[in-house]
DSSP file (Angstrom, degrees, kcal/mol; ACC not computed):
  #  RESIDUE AA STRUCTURE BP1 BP2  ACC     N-H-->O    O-->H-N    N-H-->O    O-->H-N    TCO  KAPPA ALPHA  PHI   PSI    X-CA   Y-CA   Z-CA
    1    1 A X     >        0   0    0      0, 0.0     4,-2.1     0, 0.0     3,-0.2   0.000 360.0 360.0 360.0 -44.5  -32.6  -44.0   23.7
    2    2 A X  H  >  +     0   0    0      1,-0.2     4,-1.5     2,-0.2     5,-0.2   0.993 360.0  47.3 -49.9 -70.4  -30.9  -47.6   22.0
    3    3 A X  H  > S+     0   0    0      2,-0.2     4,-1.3     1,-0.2     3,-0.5   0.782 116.6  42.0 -48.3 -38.5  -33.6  -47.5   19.5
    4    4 A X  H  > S+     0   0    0      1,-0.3     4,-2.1    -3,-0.2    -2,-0.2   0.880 114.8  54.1 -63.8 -46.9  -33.0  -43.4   18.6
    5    5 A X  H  < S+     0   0    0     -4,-2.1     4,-0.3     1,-0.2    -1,-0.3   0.620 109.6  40.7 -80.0 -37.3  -29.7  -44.0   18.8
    6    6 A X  H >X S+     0   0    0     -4,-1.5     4,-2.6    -3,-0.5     3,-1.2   0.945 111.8  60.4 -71.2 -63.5  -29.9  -47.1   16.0
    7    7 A X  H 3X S+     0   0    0     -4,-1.3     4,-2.1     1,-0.3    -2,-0.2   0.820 102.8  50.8 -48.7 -37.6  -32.5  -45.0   13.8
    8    8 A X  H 3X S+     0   0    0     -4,-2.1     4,-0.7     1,-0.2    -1,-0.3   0.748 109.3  50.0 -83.6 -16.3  -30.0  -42.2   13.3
    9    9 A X  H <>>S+     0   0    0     -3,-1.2     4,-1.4    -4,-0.3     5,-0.5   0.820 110.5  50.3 -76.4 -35.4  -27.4  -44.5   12.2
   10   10 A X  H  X5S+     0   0    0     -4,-2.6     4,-3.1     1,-0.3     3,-0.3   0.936 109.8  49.1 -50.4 -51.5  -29.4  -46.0    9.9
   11   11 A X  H  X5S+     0   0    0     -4,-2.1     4,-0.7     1,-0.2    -1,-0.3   0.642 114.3  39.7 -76.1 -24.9  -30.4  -43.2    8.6
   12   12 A X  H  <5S+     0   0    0     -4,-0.7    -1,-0.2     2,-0.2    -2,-0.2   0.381 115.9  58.7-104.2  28.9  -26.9  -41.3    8.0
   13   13 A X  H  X5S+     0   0    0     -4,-1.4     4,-2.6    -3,-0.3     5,-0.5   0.665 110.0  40.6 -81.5 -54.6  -25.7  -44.9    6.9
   14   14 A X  H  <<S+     0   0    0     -4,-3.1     4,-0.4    -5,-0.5    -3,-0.2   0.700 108.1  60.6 -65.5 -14.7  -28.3  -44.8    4.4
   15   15 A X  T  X>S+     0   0    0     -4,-0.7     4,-1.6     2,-0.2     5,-0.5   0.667 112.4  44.0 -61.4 -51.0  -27.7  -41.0    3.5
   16   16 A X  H >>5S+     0   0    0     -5,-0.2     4,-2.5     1,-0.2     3,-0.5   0.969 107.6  50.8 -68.0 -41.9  -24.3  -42.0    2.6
   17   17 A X  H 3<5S+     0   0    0     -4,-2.6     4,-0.4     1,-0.2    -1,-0.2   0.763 111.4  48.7 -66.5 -41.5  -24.8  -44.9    0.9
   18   18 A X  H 3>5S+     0   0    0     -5,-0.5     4,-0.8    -4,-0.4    -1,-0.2   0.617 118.8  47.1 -87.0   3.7  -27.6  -42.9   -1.5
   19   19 A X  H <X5S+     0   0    0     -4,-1.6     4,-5.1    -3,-0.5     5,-0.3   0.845 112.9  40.2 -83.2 -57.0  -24.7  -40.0   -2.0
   20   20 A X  H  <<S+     0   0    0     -4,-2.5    -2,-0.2    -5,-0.5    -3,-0.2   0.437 114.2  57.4 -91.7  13.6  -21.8  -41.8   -2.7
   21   21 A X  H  4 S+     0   0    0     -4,-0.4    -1,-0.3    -5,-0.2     4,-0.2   0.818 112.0  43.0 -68.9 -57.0  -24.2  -44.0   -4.9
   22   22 A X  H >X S+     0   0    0     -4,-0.8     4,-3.8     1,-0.2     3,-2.0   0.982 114.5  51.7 -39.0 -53.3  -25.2  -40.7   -6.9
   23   23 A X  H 3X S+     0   0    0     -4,-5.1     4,-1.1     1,-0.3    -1,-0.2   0.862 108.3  47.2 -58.5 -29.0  -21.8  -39.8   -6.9
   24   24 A X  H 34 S+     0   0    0     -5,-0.3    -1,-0.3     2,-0.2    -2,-0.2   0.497 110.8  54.1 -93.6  18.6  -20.6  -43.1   -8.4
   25   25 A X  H X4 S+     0   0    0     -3,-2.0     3,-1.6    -4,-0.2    -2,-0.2   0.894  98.6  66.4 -93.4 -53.3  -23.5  -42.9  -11.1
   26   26 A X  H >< S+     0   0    0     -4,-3.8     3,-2.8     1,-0.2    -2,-0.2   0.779  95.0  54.5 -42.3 -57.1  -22.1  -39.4  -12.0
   27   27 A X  T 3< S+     0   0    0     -4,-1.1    -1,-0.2     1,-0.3    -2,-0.1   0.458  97.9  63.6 -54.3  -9.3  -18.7  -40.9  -13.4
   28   28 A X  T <  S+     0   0    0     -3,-1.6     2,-0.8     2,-0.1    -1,-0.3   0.145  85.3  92.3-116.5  10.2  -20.5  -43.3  -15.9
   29   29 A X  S <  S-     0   0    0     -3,-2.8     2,-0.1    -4,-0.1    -3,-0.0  -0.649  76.8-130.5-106.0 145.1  -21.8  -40.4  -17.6
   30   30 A X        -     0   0    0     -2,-0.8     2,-0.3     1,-0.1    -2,-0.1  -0.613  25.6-107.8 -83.5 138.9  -19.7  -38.9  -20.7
   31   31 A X        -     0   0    0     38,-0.1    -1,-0.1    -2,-0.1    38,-0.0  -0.415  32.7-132.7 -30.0 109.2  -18.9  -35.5  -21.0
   32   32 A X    >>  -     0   0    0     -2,-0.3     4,-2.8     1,-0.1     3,-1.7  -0.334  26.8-110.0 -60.1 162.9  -21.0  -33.9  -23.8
   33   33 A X  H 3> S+     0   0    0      1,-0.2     4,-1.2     2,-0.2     5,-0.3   0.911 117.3  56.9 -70.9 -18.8  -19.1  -31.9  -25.9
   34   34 A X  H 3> S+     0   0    0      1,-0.2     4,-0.8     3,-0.2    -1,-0.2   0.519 110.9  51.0 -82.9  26.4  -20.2  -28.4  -25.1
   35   35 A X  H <> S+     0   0    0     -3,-1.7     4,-2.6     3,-0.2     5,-0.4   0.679 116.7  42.3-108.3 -55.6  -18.9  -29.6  -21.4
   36   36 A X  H  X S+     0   0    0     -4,-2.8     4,-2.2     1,-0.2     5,-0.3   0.902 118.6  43.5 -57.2 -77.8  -15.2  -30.9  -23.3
   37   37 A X  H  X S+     0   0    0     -4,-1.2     4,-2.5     1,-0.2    -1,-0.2   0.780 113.7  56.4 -38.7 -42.8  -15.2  -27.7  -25.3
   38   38 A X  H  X S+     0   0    0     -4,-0.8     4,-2.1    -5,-0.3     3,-0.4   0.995 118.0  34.6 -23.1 -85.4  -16.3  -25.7  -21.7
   39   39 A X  H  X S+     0   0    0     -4,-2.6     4,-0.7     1,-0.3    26,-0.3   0.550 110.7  51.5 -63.3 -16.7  -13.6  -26.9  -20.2
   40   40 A X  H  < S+     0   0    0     -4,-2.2    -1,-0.3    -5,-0.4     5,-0.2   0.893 112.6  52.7 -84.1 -42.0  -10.8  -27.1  -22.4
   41   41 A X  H >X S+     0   0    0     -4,-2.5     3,-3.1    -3,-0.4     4,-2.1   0.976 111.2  60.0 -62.1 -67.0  -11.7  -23.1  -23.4
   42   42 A X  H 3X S+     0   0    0     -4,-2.1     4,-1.2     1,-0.3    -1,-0.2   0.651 110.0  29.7 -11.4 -63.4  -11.4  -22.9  -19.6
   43   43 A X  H 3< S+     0   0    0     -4,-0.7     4,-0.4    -5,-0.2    -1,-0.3   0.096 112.5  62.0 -98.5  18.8   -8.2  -23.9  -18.9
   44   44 A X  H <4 S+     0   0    0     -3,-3.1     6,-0.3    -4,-0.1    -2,-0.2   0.521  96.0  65.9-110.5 -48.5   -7.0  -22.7  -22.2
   45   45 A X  H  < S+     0   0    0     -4,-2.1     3,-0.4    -5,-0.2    -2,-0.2   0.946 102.9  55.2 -46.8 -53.6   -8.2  -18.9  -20.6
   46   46 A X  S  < S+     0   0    0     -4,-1.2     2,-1.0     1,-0.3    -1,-0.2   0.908 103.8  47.7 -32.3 -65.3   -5.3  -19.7  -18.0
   47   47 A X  S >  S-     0   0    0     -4,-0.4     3,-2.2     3,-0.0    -1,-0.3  -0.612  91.3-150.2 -95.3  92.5   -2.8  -20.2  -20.2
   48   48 A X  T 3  S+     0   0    0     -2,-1.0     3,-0.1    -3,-0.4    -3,-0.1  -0.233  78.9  26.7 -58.0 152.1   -3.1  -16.8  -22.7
   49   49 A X  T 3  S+     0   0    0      1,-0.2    -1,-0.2     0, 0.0     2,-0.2  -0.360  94.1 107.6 104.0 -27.8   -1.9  -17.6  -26.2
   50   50 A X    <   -     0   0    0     -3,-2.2     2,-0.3    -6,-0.3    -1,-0.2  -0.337  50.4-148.8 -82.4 144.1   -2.4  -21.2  -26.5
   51   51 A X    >>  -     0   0    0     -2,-0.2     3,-1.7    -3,-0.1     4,-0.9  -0.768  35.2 -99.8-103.1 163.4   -5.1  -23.3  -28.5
   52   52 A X  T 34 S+     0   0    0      1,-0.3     4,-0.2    -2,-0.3    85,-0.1   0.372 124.6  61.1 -66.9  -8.6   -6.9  -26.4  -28.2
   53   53 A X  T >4 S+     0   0    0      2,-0.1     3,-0.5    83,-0.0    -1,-0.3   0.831 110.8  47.6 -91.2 -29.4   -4.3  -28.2  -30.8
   54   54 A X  G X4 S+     0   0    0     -3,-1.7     3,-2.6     1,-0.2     4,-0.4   0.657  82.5 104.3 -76.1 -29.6   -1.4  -27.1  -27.5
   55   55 A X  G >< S+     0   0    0     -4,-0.9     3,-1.4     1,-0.3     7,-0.2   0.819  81.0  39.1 -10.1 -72.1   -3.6  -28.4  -24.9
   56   56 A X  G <  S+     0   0    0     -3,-0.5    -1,-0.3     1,-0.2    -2,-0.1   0.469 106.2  65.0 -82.1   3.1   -1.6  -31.5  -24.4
   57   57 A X  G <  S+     0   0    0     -3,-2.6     2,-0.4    -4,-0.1    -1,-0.2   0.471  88.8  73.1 -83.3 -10.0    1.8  -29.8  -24.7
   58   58 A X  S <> S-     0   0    0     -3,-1.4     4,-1.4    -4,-0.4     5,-0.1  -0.897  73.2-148.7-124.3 130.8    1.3  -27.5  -21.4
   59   59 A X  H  > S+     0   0    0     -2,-0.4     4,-1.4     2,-0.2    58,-0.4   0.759  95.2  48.1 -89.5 -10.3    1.7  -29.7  -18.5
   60   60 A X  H  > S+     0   0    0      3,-0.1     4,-0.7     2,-0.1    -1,-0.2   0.586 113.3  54.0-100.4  15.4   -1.1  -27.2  -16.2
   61   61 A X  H  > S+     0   0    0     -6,-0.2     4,-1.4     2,-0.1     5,-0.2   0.868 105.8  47.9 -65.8 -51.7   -3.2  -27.4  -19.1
   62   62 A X  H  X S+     0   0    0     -4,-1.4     4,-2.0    -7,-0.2     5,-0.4   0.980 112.9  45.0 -64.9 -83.1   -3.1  -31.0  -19.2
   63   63 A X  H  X S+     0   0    0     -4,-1.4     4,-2.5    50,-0.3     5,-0.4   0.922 115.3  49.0 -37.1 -73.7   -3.9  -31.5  -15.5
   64   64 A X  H >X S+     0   0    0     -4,-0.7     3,-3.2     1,-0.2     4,-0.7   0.542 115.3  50.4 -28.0-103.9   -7.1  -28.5  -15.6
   65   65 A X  H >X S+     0   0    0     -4,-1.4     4,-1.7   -26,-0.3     3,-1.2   0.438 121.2  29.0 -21.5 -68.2   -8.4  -30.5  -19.0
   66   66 A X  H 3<>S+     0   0    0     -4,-2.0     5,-3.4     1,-0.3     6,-0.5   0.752 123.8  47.6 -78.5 -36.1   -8.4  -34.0  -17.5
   67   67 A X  H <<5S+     0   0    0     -3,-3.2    -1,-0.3    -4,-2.5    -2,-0.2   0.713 108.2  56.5 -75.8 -27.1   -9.1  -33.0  -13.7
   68   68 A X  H <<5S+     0   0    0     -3,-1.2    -2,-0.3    -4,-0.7    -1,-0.2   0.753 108.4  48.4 -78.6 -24.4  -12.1  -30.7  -14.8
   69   69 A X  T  <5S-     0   0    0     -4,-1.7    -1,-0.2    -5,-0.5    -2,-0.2   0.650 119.6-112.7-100.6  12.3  -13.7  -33.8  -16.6
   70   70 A X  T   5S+     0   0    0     -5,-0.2    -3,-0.2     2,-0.2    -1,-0.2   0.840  88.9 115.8  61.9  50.0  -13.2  -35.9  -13.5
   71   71 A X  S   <S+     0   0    0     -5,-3.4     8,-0.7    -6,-0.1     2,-0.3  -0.210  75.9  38.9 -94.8  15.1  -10.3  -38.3  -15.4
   72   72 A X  E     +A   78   0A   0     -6,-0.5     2,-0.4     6,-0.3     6,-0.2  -0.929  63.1 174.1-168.9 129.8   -7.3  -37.1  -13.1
   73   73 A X  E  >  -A   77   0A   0      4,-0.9     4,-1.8    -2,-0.3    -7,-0.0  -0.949  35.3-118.9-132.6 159.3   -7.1  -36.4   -9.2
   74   74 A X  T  4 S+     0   0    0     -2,-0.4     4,-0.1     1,-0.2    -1,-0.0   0.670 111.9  49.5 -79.3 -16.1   -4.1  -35.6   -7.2
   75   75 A X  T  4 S+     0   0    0      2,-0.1    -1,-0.2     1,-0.0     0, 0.0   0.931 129.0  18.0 -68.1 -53.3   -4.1  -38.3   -5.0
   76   76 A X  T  4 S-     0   0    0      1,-0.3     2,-0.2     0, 0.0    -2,-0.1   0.709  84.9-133.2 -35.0 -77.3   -4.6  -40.9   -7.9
   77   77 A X  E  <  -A   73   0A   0     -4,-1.8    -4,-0.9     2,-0.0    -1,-0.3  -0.467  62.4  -3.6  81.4-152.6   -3.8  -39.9  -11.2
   78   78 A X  E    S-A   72   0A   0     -2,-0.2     2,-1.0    -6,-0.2    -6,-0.3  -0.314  71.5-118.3-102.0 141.5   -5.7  -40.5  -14.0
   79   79 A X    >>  -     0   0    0     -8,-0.7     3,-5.7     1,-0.1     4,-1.1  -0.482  26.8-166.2 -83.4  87.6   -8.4  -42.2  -13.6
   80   80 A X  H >> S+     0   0    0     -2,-1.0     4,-1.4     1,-0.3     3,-1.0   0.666  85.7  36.1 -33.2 -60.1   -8.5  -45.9  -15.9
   81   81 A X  H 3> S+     0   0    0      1,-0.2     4,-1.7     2,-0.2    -1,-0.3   0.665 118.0  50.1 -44.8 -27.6  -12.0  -47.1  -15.9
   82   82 A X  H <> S+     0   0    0     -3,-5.7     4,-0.8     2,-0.2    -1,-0.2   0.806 112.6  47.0 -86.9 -17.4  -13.3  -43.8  -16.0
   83   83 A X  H XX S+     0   0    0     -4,-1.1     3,-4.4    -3,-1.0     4,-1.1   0.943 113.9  53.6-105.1-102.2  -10.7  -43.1  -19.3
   84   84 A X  H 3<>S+     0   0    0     -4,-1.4     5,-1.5     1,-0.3     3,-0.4   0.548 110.9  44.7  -9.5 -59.9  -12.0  -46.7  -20.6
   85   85 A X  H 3<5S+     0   0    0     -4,-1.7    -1,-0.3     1,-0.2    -2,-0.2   0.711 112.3  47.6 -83.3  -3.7  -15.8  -45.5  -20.3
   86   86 A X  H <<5S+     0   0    0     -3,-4.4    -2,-0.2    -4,-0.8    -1,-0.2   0.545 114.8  52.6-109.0  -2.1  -15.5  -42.1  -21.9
   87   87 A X  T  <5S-     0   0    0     -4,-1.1    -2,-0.1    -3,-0.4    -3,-0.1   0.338 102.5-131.3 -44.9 -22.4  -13.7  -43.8  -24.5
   88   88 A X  T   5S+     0   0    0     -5,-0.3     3,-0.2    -4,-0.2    -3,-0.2   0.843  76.3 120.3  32.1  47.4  -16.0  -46.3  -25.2
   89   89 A X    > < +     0   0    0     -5,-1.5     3,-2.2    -6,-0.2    -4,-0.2   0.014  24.8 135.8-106.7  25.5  -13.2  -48.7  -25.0
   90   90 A X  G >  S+     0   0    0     -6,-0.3     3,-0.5     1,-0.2     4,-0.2   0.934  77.3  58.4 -34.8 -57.7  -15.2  -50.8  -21.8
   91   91 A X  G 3  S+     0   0    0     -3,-0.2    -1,-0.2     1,-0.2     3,-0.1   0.451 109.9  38.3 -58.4  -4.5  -14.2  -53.9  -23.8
   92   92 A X  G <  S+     0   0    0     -3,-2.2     4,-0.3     1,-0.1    -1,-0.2  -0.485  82.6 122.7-144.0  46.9  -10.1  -52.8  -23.4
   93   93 A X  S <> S+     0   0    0     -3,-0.5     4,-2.0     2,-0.2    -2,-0.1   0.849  70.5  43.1 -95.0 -21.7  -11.0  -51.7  -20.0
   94   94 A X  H  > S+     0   0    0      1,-0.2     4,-1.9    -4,-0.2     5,-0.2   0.854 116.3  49.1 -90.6 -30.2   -8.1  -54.1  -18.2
   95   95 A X  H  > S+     0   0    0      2,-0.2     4,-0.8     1,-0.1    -1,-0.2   0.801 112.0  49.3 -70.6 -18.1   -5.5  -53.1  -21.0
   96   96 A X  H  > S+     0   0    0     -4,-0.3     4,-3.3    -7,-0.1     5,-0.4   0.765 113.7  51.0 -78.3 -40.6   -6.4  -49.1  -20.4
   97   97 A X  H  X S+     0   0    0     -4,-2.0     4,-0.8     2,-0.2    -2,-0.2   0.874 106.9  43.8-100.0   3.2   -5.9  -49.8  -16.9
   98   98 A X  H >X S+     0   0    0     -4,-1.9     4,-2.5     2,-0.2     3,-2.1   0.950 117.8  53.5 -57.6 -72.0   -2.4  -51.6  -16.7
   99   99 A X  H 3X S+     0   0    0     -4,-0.8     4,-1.4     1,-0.3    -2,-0.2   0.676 114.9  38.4  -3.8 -59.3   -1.5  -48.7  -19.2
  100  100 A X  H 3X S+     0   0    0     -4,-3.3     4,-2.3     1,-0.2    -1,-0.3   0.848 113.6  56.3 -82.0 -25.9   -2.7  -46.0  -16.8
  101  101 A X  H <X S+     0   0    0     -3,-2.1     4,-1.2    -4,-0.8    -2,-0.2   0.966 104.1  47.6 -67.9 -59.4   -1.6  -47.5  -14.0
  102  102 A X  H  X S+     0   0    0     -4,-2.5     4,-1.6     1,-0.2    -1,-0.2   0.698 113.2  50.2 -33.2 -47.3    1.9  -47.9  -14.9
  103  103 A X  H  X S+     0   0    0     -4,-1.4     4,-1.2    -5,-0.2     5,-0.3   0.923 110.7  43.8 -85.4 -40.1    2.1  -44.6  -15.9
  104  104 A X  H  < S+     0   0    0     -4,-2.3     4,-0.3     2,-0.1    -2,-0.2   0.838 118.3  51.0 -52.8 -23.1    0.5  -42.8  -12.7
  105  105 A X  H >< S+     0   0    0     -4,-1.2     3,-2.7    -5,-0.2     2,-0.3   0.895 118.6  32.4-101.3 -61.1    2.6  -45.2  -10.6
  106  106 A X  H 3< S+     0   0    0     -4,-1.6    -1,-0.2     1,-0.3    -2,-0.1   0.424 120.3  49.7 -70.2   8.3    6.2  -44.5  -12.4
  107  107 A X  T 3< S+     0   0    0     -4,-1.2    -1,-0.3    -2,-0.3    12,-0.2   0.365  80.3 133.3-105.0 -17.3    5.6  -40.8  -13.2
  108  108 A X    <   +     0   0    0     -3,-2.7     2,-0.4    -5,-0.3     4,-0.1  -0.123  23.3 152.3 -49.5 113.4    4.3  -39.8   -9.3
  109  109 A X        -     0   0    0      2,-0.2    -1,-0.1     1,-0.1    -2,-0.0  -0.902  57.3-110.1-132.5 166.8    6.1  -36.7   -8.3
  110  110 A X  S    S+     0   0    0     -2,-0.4     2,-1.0     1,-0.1     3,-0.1   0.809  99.9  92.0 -65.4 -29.7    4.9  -33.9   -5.7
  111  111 A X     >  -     0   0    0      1,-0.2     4,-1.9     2,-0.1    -2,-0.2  -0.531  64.8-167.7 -86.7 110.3    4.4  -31.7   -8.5
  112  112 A X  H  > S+     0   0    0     -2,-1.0     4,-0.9     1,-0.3    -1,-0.2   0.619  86.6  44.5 -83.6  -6.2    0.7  -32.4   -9.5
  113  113 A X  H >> S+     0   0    0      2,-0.2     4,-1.8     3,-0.2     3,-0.6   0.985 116.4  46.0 -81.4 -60.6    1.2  -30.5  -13.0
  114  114 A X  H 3> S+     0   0    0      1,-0.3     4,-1.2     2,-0.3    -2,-0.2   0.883 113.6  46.3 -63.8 -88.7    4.1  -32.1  -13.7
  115  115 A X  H 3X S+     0   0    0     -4,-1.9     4,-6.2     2,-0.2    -1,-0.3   0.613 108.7  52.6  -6.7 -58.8    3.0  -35.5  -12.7
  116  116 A X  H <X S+     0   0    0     -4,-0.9     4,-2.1    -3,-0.6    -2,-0.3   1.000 112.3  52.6 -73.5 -67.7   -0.3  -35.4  -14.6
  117  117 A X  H  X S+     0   0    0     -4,-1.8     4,-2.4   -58,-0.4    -2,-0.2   0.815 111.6  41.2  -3.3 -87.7    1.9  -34.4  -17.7
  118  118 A X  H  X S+     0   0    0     -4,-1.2     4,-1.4     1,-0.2    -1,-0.2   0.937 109.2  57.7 -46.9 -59.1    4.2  -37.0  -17.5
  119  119 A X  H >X S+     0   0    0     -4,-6.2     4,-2.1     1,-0.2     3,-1.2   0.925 113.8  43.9 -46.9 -47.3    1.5  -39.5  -16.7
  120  120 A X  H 3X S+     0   0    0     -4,-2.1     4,-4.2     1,-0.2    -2,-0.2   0.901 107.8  56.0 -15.7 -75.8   -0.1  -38.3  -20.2
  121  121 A X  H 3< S+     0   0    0     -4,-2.4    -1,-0.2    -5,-0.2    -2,-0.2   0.569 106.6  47.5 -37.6 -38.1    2.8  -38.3  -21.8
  122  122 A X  H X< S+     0   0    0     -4,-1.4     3,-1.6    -3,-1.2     4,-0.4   0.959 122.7  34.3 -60.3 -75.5    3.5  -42.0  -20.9
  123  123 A X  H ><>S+     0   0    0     -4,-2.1     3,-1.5     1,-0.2     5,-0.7   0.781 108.8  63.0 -51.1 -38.0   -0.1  -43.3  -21.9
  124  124 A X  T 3<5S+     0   0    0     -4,-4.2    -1,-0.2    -5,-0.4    -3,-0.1   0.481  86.0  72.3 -95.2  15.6   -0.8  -41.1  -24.6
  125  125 A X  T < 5S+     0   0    0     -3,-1.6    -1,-0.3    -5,-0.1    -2,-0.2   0.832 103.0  55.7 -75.3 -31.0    2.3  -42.5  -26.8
  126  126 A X  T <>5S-     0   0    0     -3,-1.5     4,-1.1    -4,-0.4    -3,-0.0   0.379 119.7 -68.7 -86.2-137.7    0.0  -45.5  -27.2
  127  127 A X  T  45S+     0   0    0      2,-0.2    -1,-0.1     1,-0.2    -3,-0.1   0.374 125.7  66.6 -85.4 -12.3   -3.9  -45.8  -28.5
  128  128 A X  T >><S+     0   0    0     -5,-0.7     4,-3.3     3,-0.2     3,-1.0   0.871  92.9  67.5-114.6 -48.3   -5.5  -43.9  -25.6
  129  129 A X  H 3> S+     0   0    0     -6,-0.7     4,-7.0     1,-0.3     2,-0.7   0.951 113.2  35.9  -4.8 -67.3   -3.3  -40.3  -27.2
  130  130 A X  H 3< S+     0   0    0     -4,-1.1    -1,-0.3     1,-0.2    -2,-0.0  -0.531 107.3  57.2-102.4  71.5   -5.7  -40.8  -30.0
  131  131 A X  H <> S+     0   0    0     -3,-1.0     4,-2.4    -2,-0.7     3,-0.2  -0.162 114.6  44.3 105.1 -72.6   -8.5  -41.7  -28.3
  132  132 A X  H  X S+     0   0    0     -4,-3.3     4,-1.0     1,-0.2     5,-0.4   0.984 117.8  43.5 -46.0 -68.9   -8.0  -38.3  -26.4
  133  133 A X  H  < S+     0   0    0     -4,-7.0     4,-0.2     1,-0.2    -1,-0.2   0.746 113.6  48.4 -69.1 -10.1   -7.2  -36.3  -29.4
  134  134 A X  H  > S+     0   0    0     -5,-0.3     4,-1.6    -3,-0.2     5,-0.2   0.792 112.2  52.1 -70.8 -49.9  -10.1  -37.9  -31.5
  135  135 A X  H  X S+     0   0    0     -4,-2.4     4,-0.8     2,-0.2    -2,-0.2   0.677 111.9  52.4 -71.8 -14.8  -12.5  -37.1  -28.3
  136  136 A X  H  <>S+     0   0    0     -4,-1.0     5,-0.7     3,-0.1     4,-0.5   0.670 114.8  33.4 -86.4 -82.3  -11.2  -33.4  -28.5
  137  137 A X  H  45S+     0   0    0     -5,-0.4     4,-0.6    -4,-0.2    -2,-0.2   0.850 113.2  57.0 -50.3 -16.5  -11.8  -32.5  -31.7
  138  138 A X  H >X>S+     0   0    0     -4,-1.6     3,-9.9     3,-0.2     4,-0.6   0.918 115.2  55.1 -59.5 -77.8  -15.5  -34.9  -32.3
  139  139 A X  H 3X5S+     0   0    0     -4,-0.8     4,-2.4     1,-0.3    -2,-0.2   0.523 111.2  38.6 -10.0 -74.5  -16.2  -32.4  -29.1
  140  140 A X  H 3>5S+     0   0    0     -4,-0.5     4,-0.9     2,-0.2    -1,-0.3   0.535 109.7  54.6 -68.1 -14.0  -15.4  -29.7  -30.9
  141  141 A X  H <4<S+     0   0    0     -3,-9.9     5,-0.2    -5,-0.7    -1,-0.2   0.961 114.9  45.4 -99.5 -56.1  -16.9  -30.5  -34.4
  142  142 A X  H  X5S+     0   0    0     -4,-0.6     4,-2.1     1,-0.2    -2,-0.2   0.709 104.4  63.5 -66.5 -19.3  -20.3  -31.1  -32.7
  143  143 A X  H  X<S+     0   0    0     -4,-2.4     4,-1.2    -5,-0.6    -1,-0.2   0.985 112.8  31.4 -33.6 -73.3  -19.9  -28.0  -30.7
  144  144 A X  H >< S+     0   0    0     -4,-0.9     3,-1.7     1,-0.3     4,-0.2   0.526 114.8  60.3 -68.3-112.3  -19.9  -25.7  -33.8
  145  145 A X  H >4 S+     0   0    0      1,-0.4     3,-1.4    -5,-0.2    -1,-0.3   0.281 109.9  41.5  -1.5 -61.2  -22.1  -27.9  -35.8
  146  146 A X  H 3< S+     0   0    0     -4,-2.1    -1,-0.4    -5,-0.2    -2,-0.2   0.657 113.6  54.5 -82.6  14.7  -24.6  -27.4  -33.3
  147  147 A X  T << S-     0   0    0     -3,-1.7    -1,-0.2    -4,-1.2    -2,-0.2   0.395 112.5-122.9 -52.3 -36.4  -23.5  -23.7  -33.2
  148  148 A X    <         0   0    0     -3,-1.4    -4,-0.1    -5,-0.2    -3,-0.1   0.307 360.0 360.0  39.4  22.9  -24.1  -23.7  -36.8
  149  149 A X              0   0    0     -6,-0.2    -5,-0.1     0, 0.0    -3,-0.1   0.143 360.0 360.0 -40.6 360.0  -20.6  -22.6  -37.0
């Protein structure tokens, strides 16, 4: 019974361990674009009128974009390291994450749109803004290009 009892821990210790391994592999992969362009059209669908240059102007735009690409949760807020590797800024990964940090921790409100807005807003005066908007529109010009658009 000791021994069954051991095996079966082992074994959903070791189920977990090879999940939340996958799961933290998953995060070190970059969006392709037709996944940014997916997702931005997505959450663009919400809000009828708007276009991909208004994206960052609508604060439940803002959250969808950034939460869909698994950069932003609501417990959290945007997520630094992950910002920093879909960046390719690894090398400016401890300056991305004072920067995000700062802003997730002095923007935190109950309102998770609102919040993810603001935190944006904070960060995206600096280098990581255009980082974002640079990573939008590349998306989008290798989208059509391989469109033949």
């Amino acid at each position: 019974m000791f021994l069954k009892r051991i095996n079966a821990v082992t074994l959903l210790l070791m189920l977990l361990m090879s999940s939340s391994y996958s799961s933290s592999e998953n995060w070190k992969l970059r969006p392709t674009p037709q996944t940014v362009v997916q997702v931005a059209q997505n959450c663009l669908r919400l809000q009828n009128g708007l276009n991909i240059e208004t994206l960052h102007d609508d604060p439940t735009q803002v959250r969808c974009f950034f939460e869909n690409l698994n950069l932003w949760d609501k417990y959290n807020g945007f997520k630094a390291k992950r910002l920093a590797h879909v960046f390719n800024k690894r090398h400016m990964t401890n300056e991305i994450v004072v920067a995000v940090s700062y802003c997730n921790d002095t923007t935190r409100q109950s309102d998770a749109n609102k919040w993810a807005f603001d935190a944006y807003s904070c960060f995206a005066m600096g280098p990581i803004g255009n980082w974002t908007n640079l990573f939008i529109k590349n998306a989008y010009k290798k989208f059509l290009k391989e469109k033949g658009l």
